[in-house]
C-alpha positions, -999 to +999 in steps of 0.1 A: +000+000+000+032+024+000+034+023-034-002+033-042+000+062-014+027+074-026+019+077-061-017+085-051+000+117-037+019+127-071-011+125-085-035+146-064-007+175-062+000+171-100-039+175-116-054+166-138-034+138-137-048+104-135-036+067-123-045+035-131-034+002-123-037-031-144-040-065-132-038-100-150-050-114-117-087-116-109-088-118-068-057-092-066-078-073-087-108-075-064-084-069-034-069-035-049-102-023-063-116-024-031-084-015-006-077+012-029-117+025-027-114+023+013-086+044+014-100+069-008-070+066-036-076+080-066-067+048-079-085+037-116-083-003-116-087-025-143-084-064-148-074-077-180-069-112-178-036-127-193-046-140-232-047-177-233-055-197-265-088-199-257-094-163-248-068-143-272-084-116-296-074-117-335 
């Protein structure tokens, strides 16, 4: 959580900057989304799932 609050700060002094952060993982995901919401970081959080045959786009 250093790392998010610290670049959480850089961010809020630096506007209209924004900050997201991308995870392959789905229950990480879940975690940050909702540590990061608790905390009030203005934290953007998206999941994007590692491309496997079965899921890859052309």
């Amino acid at each position: 959580m250093d790392q998010a609050t610290e670049q959480s700060d850089v961010v809020v002094a630096n506007q209209p900057t924004s900050l997201y952060w991308y995870f392959m993982q789905k229950n990480f995901y879940a975690w940050a989304t909702a540590e990061f919401g608790g905390k009030g970081l203005p934290i953007t959080t998206e999941y994007l799932p590692m491309p496997t045959p079965g899921n890859r786009q052309p």
